[in-house]
GUBAVEX-321036 format. One record per residue: residue in three letters; x, y, z of N, C-alpha, C in turn; residue number from 1. Coordinates in pm, whole numbers, always signed. Layout:
! GUBAVEX-321036
(drendo "ALA",(X,Y,Z),(X,Y,Z),(X,Y,Z),NUM)
...
! end
This chain:
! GUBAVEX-321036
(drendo "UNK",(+8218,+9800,+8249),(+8355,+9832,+8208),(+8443,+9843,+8332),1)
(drendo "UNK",(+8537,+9742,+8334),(+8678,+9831,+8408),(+8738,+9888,+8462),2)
(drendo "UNK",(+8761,+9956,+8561),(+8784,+10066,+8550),(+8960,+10055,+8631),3)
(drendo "UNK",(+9075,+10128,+8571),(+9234,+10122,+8649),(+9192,+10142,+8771),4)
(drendo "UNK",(+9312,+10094,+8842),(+9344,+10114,+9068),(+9410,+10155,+9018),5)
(drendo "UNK",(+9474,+10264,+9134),(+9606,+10302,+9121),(+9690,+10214,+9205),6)
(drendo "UNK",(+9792,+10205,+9211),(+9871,+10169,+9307),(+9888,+10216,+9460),7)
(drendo "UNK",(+9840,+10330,+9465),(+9861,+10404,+9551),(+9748,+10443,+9608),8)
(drendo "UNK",(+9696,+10519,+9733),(+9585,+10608,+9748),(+9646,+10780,+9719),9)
(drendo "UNK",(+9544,+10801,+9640),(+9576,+10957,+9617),(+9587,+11033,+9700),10)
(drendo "UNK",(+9636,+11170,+9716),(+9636,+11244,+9860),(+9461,+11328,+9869),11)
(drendo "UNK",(+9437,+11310,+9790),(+9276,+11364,+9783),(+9166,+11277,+9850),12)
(drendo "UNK",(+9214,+11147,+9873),(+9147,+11038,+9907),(+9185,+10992,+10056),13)
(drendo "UNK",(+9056,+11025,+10185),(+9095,+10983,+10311),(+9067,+10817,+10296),14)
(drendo "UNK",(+8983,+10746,+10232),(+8920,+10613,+10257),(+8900,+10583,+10146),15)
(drendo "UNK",(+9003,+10473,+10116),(+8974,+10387,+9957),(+8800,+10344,+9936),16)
(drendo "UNK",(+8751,+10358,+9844),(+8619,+10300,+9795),(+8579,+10127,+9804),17)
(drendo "UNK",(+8742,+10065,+9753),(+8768,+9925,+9713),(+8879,+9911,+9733),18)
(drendo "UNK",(+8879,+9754,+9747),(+9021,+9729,+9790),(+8981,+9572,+9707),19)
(drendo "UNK",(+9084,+9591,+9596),(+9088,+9429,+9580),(+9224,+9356,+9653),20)
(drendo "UNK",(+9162,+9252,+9620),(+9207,+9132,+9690),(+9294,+8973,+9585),21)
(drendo "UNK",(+9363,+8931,+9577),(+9376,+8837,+9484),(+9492,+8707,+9558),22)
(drendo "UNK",(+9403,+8603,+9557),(+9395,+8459,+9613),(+9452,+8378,+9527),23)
(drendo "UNK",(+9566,+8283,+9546),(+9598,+8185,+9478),(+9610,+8085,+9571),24)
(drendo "UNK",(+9536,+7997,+9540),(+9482,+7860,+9558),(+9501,+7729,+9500),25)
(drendo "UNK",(+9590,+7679,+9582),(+9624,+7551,+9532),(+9541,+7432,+9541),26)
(drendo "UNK",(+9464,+7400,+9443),(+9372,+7292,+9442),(+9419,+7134,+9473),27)
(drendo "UNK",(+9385,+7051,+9522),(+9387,+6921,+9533),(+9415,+6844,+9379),28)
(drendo "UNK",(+9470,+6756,+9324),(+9477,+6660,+9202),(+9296,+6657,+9138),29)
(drendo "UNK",(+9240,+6548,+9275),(+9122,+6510,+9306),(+9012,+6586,+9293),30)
(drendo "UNK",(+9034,+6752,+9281),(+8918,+6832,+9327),(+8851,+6855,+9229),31)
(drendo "UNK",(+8701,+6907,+9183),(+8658,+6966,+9101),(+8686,+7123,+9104),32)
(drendo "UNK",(+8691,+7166,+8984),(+8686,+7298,+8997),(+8551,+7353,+8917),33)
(drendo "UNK",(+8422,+7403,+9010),(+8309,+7442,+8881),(+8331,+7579,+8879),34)
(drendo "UNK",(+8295,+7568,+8749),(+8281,+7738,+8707),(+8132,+7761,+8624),35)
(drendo "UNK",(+8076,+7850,+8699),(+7950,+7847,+8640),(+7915,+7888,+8504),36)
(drendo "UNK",(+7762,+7864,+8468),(+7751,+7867,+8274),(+7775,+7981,+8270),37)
(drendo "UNK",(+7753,+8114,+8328),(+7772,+8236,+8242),(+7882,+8279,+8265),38)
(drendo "UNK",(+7961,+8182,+8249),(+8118,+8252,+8289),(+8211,+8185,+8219),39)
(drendo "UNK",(+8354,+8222,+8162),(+8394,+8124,+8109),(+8546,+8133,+8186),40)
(drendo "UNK",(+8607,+7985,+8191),(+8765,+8010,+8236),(+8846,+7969,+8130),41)
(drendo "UNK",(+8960,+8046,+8151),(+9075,+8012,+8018),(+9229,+8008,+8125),42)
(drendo "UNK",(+9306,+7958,+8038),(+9409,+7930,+8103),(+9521,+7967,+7986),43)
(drendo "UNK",(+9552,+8138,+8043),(+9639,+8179,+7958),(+9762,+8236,+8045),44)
(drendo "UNK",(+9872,+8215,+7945),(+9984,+8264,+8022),(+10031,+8403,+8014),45)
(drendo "UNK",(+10115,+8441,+8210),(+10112,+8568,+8172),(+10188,+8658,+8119),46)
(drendo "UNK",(+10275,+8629,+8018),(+10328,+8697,+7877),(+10256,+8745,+7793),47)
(drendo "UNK",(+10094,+8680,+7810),(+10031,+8697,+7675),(+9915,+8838,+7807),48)
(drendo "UNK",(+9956,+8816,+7899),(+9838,+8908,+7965),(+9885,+9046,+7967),49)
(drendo "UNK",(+10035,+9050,+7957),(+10103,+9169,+7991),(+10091,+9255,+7843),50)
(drendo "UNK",(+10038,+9384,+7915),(+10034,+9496,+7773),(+9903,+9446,+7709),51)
(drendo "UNK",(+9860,+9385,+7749),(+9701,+9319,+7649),(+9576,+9398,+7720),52)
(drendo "UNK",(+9528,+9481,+7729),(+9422,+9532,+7783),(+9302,+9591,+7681),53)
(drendo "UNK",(+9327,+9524,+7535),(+9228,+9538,+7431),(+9134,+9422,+7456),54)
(drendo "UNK",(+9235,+9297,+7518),(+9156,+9157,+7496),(+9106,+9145,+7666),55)
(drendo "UNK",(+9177,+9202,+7724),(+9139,+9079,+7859),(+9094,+9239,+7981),56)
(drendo "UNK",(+9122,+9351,+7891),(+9058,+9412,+8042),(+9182,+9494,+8115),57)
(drendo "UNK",(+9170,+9610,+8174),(+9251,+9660,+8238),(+9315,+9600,+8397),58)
(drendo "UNK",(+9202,+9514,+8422),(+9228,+9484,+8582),(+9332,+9351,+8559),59)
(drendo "UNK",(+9302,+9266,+8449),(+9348,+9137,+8424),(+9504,+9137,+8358),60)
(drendo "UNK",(+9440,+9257,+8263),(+9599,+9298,+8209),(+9711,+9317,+8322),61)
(drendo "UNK",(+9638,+9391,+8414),(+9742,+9400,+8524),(+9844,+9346,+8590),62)
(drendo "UNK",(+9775,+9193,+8576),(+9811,+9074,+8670),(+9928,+9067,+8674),63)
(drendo "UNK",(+10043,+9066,+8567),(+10175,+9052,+8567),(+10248,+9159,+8673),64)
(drendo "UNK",(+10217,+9267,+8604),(+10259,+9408,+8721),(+10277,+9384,+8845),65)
(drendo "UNK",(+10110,+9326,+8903),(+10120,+9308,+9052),(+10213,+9176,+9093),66)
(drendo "UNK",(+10168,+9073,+9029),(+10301,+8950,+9082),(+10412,+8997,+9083),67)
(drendo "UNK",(+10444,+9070,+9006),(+10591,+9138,+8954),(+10655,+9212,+9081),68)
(drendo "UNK",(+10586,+9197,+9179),(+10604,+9288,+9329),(+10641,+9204,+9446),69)
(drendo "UNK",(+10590,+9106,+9413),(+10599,+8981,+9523),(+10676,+8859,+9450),70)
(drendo "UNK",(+10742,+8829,+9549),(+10841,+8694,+9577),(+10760,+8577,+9569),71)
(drendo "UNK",(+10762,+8471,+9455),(+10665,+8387,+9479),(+10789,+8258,+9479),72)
(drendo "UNK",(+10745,+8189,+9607),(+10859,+8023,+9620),(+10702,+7932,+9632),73)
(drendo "UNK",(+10789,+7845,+9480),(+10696,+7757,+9449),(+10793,+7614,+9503),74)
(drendo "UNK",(+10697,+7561,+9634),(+10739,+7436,+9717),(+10657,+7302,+9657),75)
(drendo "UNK",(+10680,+7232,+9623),(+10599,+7099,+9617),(+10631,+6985,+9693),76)
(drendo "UNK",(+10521,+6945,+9709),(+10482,+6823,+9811),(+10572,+6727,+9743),77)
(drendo "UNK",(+10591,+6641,+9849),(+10659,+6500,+9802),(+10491,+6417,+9754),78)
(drendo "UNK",(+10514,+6333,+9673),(+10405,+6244,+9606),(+10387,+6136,+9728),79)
(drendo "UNK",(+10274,+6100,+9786),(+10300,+5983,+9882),(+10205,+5874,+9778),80)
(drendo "UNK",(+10255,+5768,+9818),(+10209,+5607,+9701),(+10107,+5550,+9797),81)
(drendo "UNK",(+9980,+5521,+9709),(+9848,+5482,+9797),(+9838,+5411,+9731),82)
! end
């Protein structure tokens, strides 16, 4: 199970336990992406993640919150013709 971060470190707390981390990675056209058998990936949007922590989990539910903090500039490559 789950379990909430706070946002913060508590004042009771000299040394966080955990520290997550979260990576976005822009894959190649070309690339494979494997995801192994006991795992499954879905590709849901995050409107449907926000406030949902019956279906997807407290940490996942999150996801909107935390982007919601950071400035994201989405740049794209020019297409080059091969």
């Amino acid at each position: 199970l789950e379990h909430a971060m706070f946002p913060y470190l508590p004042s009771h707390v000299s040394k966080p336990k955990e520290i997550r981390r979260i990576f976005l990675v822009r894959l190649p056209e070309q690339m494979v992406f494997a995801v192994p058998k006991d795992c499954k990936l879905k590709a849901v949007p995050l409107f449907e993640l926000y406030d949902n922590v019956a279906r997807y989990g407290p940490v996942i539910a999150s996801l909107p919150q935390l982007l919601s903090r950071h400035d994201v500039d989405y740049v794209e490559e020019p297409h080059t013709k091969t």
